[in-house]
ROTORVEX-342605 format. One record per residue (C-alpha): y, x, z. Coordinates in pm, whole numbers, padded with zeros to 5 digits, always signed. Example, Ala and Ser with C-alpha at 12.3 -4.5 7.8 and 13.67 -1.06 7.14 Angstrom:
BEGIN
-00450+01230+00780-00106+01367+00714
END
This chain:
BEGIN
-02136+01226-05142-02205+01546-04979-02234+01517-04563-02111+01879-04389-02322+01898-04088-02225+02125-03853-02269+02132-03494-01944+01948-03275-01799+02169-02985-01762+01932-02719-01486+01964-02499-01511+02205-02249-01310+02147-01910-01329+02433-01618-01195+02361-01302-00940+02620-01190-00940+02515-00787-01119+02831-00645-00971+03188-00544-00616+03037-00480-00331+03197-00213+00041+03100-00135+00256+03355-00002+00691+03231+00114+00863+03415-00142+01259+03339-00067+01444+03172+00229+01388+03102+00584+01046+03165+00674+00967+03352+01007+00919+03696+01034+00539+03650+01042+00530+03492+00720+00709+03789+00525+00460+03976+00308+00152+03764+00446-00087+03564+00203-00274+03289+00272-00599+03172+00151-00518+02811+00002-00697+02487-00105-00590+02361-00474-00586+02045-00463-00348+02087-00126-00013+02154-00032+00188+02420+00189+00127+02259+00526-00246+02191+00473-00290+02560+00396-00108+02699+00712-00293+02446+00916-00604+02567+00767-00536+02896+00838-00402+02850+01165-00070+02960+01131+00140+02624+01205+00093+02366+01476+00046+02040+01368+00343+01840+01263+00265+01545+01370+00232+01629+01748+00538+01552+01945+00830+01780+01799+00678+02001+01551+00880+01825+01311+01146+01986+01375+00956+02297+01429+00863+02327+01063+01150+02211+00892+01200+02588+00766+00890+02507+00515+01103+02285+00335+01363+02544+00300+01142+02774+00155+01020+02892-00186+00622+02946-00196+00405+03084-00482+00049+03000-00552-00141+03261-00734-00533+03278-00845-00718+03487-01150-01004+03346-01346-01264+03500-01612-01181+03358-01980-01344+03445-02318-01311+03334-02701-01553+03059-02735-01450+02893-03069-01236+02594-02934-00871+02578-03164-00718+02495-02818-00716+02577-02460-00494+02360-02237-00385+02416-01876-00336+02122-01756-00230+02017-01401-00245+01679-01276+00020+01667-01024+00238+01977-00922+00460+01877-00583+00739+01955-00763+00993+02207-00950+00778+02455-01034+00788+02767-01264+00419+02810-01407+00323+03153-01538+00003+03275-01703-00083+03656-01744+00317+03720-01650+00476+03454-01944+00593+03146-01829+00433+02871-01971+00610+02558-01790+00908+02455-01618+00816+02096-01401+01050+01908-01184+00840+01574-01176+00569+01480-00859+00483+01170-01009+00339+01279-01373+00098+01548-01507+00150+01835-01704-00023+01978-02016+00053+02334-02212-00111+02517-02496-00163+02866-02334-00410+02979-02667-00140+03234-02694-00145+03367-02327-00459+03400-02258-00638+03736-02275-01014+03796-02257-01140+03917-01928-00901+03841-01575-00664+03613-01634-00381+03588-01372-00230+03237-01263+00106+03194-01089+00294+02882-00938+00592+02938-00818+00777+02678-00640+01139+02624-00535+01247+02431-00227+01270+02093-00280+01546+02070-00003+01763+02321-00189+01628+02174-00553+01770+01776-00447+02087+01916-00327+02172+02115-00658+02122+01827-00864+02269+01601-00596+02577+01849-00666+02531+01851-01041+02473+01462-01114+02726+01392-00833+02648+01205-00509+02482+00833-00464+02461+00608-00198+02125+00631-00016+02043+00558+00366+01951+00884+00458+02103+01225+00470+01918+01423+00184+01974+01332-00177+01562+01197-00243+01749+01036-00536+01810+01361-00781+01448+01464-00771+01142+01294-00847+00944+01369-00583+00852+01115-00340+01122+00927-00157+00964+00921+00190+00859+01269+00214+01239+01372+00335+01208+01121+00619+01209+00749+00609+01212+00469+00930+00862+00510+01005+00773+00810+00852+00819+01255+00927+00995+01464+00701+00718+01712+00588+00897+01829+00247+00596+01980+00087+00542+02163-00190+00192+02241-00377-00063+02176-00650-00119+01810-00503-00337+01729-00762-00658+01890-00985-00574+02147-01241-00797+02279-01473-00848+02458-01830-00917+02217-02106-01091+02341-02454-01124+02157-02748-01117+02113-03143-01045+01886-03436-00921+01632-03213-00880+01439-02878-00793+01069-02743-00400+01134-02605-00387+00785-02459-00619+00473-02430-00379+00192-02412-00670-00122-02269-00609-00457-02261-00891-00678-02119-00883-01078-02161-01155-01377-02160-01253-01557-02391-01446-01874-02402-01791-01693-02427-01719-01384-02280-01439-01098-02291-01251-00939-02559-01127-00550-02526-00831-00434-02738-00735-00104-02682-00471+00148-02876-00614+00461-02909-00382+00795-02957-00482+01081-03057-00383+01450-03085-00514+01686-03322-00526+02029-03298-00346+02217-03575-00037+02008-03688-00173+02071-04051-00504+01882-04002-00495+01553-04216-00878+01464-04150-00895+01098-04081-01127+00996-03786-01303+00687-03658-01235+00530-03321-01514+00325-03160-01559+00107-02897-01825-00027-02712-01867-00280-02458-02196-00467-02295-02383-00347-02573-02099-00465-02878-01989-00177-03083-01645-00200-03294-01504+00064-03483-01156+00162-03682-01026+00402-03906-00781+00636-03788-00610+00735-04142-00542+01085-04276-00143+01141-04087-00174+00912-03850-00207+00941-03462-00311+00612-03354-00527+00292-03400-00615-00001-03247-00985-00120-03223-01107-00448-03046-01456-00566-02947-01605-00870-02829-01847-00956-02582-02062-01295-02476-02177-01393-02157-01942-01169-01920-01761-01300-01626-01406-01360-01513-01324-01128-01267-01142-01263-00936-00951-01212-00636-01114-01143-00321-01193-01519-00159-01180-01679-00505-01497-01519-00666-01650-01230-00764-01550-00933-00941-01748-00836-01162-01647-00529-01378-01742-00431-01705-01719-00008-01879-01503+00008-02205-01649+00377-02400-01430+00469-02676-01473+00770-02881-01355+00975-03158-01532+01120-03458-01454+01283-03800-01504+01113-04046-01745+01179-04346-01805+01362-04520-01821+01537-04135-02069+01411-03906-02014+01632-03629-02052+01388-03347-01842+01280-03070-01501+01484-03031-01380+01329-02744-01442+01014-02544-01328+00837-02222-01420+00482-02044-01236+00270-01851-01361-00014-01620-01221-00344-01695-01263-00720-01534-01210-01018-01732-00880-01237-01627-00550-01401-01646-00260-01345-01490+00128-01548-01510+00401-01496-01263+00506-01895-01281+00914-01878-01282+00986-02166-01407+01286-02346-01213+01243-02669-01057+01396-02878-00819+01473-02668-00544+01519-02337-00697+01272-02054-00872+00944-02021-00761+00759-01704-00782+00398-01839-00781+00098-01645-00919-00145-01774-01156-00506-01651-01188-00772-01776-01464-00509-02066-01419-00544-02120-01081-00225-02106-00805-00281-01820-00582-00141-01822-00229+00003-01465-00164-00148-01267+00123+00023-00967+00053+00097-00652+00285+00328-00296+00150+00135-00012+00163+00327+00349+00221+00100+00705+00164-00136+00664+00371-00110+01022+00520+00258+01170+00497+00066+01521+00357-00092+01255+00056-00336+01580-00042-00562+01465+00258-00598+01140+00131-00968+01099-00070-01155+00844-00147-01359+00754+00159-00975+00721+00342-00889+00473+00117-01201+00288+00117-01181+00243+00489-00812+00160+00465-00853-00145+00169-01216-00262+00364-00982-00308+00651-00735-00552+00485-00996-00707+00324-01116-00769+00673-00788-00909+00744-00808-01197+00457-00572-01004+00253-00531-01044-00086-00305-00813-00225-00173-00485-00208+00216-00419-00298+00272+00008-00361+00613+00061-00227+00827+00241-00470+00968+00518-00223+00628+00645-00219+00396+00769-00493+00164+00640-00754-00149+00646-00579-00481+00859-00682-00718+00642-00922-00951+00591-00663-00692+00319-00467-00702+00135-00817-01049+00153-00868-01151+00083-00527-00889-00223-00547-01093-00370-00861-01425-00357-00664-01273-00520-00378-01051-00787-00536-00722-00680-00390-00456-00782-00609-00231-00489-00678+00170-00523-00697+00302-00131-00816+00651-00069-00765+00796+00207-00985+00906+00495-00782+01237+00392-00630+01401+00298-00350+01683+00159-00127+01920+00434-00315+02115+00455-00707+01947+00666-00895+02121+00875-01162+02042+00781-01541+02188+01106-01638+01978+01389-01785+01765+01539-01692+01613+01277-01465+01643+01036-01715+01357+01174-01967+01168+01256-01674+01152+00930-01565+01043+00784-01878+00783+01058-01907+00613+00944-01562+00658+00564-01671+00468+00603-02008+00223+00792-01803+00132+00583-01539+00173+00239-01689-00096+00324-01960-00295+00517-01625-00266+00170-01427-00229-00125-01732-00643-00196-01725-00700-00238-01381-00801-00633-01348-00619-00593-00962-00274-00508-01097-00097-00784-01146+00303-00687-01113+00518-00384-01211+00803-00362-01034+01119-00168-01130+01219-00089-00776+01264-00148-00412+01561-00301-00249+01804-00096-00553+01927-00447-00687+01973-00617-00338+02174-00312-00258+02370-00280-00517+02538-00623-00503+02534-00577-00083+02534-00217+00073+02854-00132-00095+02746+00055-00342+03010-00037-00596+03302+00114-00464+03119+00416-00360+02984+00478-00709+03340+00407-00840+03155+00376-01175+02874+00622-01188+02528+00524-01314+02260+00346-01068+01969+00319-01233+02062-00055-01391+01961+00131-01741+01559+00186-01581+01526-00155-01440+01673-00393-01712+01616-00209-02035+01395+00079-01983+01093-00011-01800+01084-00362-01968+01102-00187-02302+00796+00040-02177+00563-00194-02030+00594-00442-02362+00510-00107-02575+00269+00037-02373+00124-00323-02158+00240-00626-02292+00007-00804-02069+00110-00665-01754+00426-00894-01629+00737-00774-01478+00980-00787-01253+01328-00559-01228+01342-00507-00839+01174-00633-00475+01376-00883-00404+01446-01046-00749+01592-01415-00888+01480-01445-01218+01755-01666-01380+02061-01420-01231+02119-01524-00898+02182-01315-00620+01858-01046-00579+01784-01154-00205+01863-01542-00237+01662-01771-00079+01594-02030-00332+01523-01791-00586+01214-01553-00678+01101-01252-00452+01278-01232-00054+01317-00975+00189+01381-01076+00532+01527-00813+00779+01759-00978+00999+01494-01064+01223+01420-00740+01308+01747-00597+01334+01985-00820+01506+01789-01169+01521+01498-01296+01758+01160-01383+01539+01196-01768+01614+01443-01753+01336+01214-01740+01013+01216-02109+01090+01538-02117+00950+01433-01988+00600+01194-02115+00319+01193-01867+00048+00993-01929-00264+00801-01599-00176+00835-01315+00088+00833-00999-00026+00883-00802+00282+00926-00881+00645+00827-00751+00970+00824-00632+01333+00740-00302+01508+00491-00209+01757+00356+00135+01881+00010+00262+01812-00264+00242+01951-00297+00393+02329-00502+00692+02237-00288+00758+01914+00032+00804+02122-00100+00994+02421-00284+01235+02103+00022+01286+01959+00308+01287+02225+00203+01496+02527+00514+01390+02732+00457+01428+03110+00550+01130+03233+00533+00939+02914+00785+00634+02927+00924+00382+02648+01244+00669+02573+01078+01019+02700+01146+01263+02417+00848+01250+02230+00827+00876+02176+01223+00931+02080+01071+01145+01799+00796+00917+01734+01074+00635+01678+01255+00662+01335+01395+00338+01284+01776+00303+01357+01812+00193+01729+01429+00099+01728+01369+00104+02134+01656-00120+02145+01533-00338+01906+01183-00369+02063+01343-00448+02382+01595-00688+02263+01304-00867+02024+01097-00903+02371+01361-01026+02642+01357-01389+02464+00983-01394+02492+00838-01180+02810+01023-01009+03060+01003-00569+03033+00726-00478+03213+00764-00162+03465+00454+00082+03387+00412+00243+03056+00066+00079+02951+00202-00282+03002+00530-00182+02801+00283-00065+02545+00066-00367+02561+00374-00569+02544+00481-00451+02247+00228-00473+02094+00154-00786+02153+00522-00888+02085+00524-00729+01738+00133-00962+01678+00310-01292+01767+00643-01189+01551+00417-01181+01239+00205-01464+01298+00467-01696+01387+00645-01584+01041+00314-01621+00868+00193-01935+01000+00561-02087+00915+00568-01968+00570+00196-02078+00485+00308-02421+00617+00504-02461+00339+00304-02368+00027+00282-02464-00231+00674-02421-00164+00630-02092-00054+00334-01944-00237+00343-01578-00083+00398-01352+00242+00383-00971+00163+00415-00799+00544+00590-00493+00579+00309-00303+00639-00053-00224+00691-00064+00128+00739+00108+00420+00876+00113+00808+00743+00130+00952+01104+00190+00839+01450+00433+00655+01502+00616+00308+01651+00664+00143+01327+00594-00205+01130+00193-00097+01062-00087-00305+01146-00331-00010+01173-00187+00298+01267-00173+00686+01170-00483+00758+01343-00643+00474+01144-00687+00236+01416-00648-00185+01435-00312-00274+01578-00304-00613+01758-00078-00709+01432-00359-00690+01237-00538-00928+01445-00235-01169+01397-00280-01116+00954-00623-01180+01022-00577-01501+01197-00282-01630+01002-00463-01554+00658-00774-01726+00746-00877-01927+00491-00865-02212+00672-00582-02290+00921-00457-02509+01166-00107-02467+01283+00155-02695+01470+00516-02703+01309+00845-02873+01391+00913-03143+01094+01160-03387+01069+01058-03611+01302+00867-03436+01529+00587-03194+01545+00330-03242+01260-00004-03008+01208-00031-02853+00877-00378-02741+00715-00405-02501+00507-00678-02471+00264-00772-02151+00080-01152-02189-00011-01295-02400-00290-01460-02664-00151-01280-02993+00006-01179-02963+00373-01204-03278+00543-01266-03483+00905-01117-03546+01225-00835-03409+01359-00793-03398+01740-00501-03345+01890-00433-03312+02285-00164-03252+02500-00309-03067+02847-00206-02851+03122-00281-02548+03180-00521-02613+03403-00690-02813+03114-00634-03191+03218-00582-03441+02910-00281-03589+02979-00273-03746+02597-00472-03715+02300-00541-03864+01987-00782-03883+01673-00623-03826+01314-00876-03847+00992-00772-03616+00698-00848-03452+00411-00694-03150+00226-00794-03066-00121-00928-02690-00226-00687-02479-00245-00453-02679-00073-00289-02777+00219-00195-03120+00380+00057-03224+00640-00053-03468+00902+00229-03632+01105+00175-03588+01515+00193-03903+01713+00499-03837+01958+00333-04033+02255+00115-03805+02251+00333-03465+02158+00606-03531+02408+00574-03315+02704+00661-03421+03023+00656-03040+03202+00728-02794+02916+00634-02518+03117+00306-02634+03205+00174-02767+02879+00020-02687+02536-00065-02888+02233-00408-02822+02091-00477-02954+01767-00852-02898+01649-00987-02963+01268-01267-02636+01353-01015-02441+01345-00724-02451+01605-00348-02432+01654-00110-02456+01905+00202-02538+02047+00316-02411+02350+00622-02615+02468+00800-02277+02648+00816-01900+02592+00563-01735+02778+00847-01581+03011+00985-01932+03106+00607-02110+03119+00353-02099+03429+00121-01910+03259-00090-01821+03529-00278-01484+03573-00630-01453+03358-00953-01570+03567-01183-01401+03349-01582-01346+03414-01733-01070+03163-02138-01005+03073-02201-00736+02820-02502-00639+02666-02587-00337+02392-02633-00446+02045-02706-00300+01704-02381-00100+01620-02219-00113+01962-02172-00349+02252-02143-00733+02307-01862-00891+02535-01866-01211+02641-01536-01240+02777-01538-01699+02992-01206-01780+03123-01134-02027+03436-00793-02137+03345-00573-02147+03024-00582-01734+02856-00317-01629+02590-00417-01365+02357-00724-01201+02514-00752-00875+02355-00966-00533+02418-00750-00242+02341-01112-00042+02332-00990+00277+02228-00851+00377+02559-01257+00379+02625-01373+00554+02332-01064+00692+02084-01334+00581+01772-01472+00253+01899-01299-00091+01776-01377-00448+01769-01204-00697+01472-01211-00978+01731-00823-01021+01922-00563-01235+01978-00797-01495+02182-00667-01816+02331-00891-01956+02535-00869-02309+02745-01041-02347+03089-01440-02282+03055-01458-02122+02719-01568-01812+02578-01521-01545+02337-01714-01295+02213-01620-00925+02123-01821-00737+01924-01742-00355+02065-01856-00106+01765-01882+00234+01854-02127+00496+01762-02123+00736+02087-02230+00559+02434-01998+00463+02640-02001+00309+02987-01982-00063+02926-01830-00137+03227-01525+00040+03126-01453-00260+02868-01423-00478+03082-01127-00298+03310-00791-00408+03359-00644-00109+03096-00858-00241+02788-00887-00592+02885-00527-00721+02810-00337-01077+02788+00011-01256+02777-00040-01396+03089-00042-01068+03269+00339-01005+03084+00405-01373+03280+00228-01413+03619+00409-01282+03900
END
């Protein structure tokens, strides 16, 4: 045989994000913005440009909402020019990675693409339109307000729970407005786009499954490729390599694809956080011609893959359908929180922001991540940074609370972003659930869709047949589901018994001491609002004199009757304070002991209930909302509460049948056993009863030990608390804090400077409910992950304050940063 040598021309990809400008082209901008062009950022958006160039206020600052509504409105054109030259590549592809959204794309004057679609990429052959020399580069976009309510008027209306039809374009559901978040309706090059050259060949799609075996880990990945004259009938060899195993396969002459599988001894099982390690592995595939070619590498990618299994166990028993999850066969307890765009302009979003946002529910013994579906697919970063950490990830496709046309020509453009990002997101080791959509199937049966549809489509035909027919092509080893909340065996979406819940009544008409009242197999969303931090809300509103319903906090409130619902969800628990940062404090503190009290009640009953995903960690701007850390990125008192209910060990005191009973739950591997004590005191810290209980709970488990009534029973409700003490503690206080005699806080304070910030020992003289430092108000960037303190007569706490600036020490220790319940009781 005869071997051509000659030399390969390795892909060649040139960044086209320099030299950029967006100009308003049609509709309501201001007379300023006629005729002017702005520099702009690629990857970026409309807003970040003006902001940039100082031509907008910022949106999120008490109205400017409203203020810069017109950008929506408005169509805006991105142009840039870059050098190109022949340089012997068959193909040159522009392709853009995420265009925010109906776009015209034009190269050297001829259009080149037509996109309507946020969540997918785009790639087109422009061999034909390029020219050597300057080459001119033009994206113009249309107004996404006017785009949704053409198609709203062409597919005909659908019931949704906001005014603007989010439903007829694919562009991200929140960004027109949702109960927590602004309407910012951008429009931009979101995401990287750059020139791609190549030849021969180039890998289309790497389709990865990872699994263990007994020695080690198997890879098996589908490889498709694209070649670059339609003629070409070379056949080409795929190889894959993996901790130094190499594997290879013939793709045959015609052919696009092949699949190619290697083998691996002595790698590790990859984990979730507070189960083990994660240890992650790189997968290299290639392409090559082959002989009598030997060219070299045409085109290679790698993906980074852990080493596990993962079941959804739905298997009905007794009492209903459980939705349990199963890792390297072990039963995983849920601790799950919904995660929105973590800035409601996502382009500001890198890596470092997400890295601080996921090492901050780690921090709160969180264990998994669920991606909302009226949100967007997030950058690869979140995934990759979610493998590393251990977080479990739960993706919803991109829909919510709304029917969803399955006419053209949404329908092909949802498939097109489905095949995309289920082979983007199928070899992360942390995803562990696809999800068809949010709240679409609950509604449907409930929100009365049915007669307003009077028989137009809903998006049944994505959740049921299309998805599931996708994700066994593309990711047979990624499970499931067809909505958030689901029953598996056709029972209603949302019942109890049955699958996946969402719990809402609480919130809107309900006081929090009824989650009692439900034990769902798993809790998909629930929660309970609070404002931001102090420093967050006097940033953004600037209302003189601020109060609970002054017009910036009405603007920075976007849930449904959501100052009426705080107040109503506090009455039953502390009385409404007068001053604005006690109202703030207690509602804060209101929304904490909402969440825990739900968590602590649902954990009780695992392995019954085997999950509690909160609704949610984070915010995109400031705002009153359900967040545990807020749109300035700081620690809510809520996410004090997650940490503390998601310990892995805890203690807490629940009403049984039969009396009170303390329930230990067990989330580490190693037996948890000894002597429970239990007391019953007063306030001022007499015993007035107390007993000694041996037990022992199992790893990974949880046991229930009965309470002794003799020694449960009050005899002055107001004036007593239950303390039962295994190293960790729970309580039981026998009266809401508003009907109790909580007295006022006797607190002594020393502080002292330590590495990283400053120490506060915080020693109470009588009985202290929820000690916490809201630190901020001294320093807007300090913060301490110690909160939520109860403290009986003569003990301590200790807050570690980290901040990198000095501060006056002193200041911690005031009356505005050091906060409690009993100040929302004493009087």
């Amino acid at each position: 045989m005869t071997l051509t040598s000659t030399a390969v021309l390795a892909p060649v990809r040139r960044e086209l994000q320099t030299g950029w400008t967006v100009s308003a082209a049609s509709g309501p901008a201001p007379v300023e913005f006629v005729g002017a062009v702005v520099d702009a950022a690629v990857p970026g958006c409309v807003h970040t440009d003006l902001l940039s160039a100082g031509r907008i206020p910022d949106p999120y600052l008490d109205d400017n909402e409203a203020l810069l509504a017109w950008i929506g409105l408005v169509d805006w054109t991105y142009r840039t020019t870059f050098e190109w030259k022949p340089d012997g590549h068959e193909r040159h592809d522009l392709v853009f990675d995420g265009l925010d959204t109906v776009a015209t794309v034009r190269v050297n004057g001829r259009v080149v693409l037509e996109s309507a679609n946020q969540h997918r990429s785009y790639r087109v052959d422009v061999r034909e339109a390029l020219i050597a020399g300057a080459n001119s580069l033009e994206v113009a976009f249309r107004s996404p307000i006017k785009y949704a309510n053409e198609q709203s008027l062409e597919l005909g209306a659908r019931p949704r729970p906001y005014p603007l039809p989010y439903e007829a374009i694919r562009k991200s559901a929140s960004n027109f407005g949702w109960d927590w978040g602004i309407a910012t309706y951008t429009s931009g090059i979101w995401r990287p786009v750059r020139l791609e050259s190549w030849s021969v060949a180039r890998i289309v799609e790497a389709r990865v499954a990872a699994s263990p075996t007994v020695s080690g880990g198997r890879v098996e990945a589908e490889v498709v490729i694209e070649r670059a004259t339609a003629s070409d009938d070379t056949a080409f060899t795929i190889t894959a390599e993996l901790a130094g195993s190499r594997s290879e396969v013939v793709v045959p002459a015609g052919s696009d694809r092949a699949t190619v599988a290697v083998e691996a001894a002595g790698l590790e099982r990859w984990w979730p956080v507070g189960h083990g390690d994660q240890p992650l592995y790189d997968v290299h595939l290639s392409i090559r011609e082959e002989p009598p070619h030997v060219r070299g590498d045409l085109d290679a990618v790698v993906r980074r893959v852990g080493f596990r299994t993962i079941e959804w166990n739905t298997t009905a028993d007794a009492e209903g359908t459980p939705f349990t999850l199963v890792v390297n066969d072990r039963l995983i307890f849920v601790k799950g929180v919904n995660w929105i765009p973590d800035d409601a302009l996502p382009v500001r979003v890198d890596r470092a922001r997400y890295e601080r946002r996921l090492r901050q529910a780690v921090a709160a013994n969180l264990n998994l991540i669920r991606v909302w579906g009226g949100g967007i697919y997030e950058a690869d970063d979140f995934y990759e940074l979610c493998d590393e950490l251990g977080l479990l990830t739960w993706q919803d496709f991109l829909f919510a609370c709304a029917a969803y046309p399955e006419e053209e020509p949404l329908r092909s453009e949802i498939e097109a972003e489905a095949r995309e990002n289920i082979v983007r997101l199928a070899s992360h080791p942390s995803l562990v659930l696809l999800t068809g959509n949010n709240e679409n199937l609950w509604g449907f049966e409930d929100w009365g869709w049915k007669t307003y549809l009077d028989g137009k489509t809903w998006g049944a035909y994505y959740y049921h047949e299309l998805f599931p027919q996708l994700v066994a092509e593309l990711a047979p080893h990624v499970p499931y589901s067809p909505g958030s909340p689901f029953s598996p065996n056709g029972e209603h979406p949302n019942a109890e018994p049955h699958g996946t819940m969402h719990l809402w009544e609480q919130w809107n008409r309900l006081d929090y001491g009824t989650y009692r009242d439900h034990r769902p197999r798993f809790v998909a969303e629930f929660g309970w609002q609070g404002p931001p931090a102090w420093s967050t809300l006097v940033r953004s509103v600037s209302d003189a004199p601020l109060t609970p319903e002054s017009p910036g906090m009405i603007v920075h409130q976007k849930a449904m009757e959501g100052g009426a619902k705080l107040t109503n969800g506090l009455l039953p628990h502390f009385r409404m304070p007068a001053d604005m940062e006690t109202w703030h404090w207690a509602m804060q503190l209101n929304q904490a002991n909402a969440v825990r009290f739900a968590l602590e009640h649902f954990r009780s009953w695992a392995p019954h209930t085997m999950g509690a995903v909160v609704w949610q960690l984070n915010d995109c701007w400031p705002v009153t909302s359900w967040a545990a850390i807020d749109g300035d990125e700081r620690l809510k008192p809520l996410w004090h509460a997650l940490k503390i209910a998601f310990a892995p060990r805890v203690v807490s005191v629940q009403p049984r049948e039969g009396g009170l009973a303390a329930v230990l739950s067990n989330d580490t591997g190693e037996v948890w056993s000894g002597e429970l004590s239990v007391r019953r005191l007063s306030f001022d810290g007499a015993a007035l009863a107390e007993a000694t209980v041996p037990f022992t709970v199992a790893a990974w488990g949880s046991a229930t030990v009965a309470l002794d009534a003799q020694v449960t029973t009050a005899t002055d409700a107001a004036g007593e608390v239950l303390v039962a003490d295994a190293g960790e503690r729970g309580f039981w206080f026998y009266a809401e804090p508003r009907d109790s005699k909580l007295p006022a806080a006797q607190l002594a304070f020393e502080t002292s400077a330590v590495d990283g910030g400053t120490e506060v020992r915080v020693t109470a003289a009588n009985l202290v409910r929820d000690l916490s430092l809201l630190v901020d108000k001294v320093d807007p960037d300090s913060f301490t992950e110690e909160g939520l303190v109860t403290l009986l007569p003569g003990e301590t706490a200790t807050f570690l304050v980290r901040h990198a600036s000095p501060i006056d020490a002193a200041e911690l220790t005031s009356e505005r940063v050091v906060r409690t319940a009993n100040e929302l009781v004493a009087r």
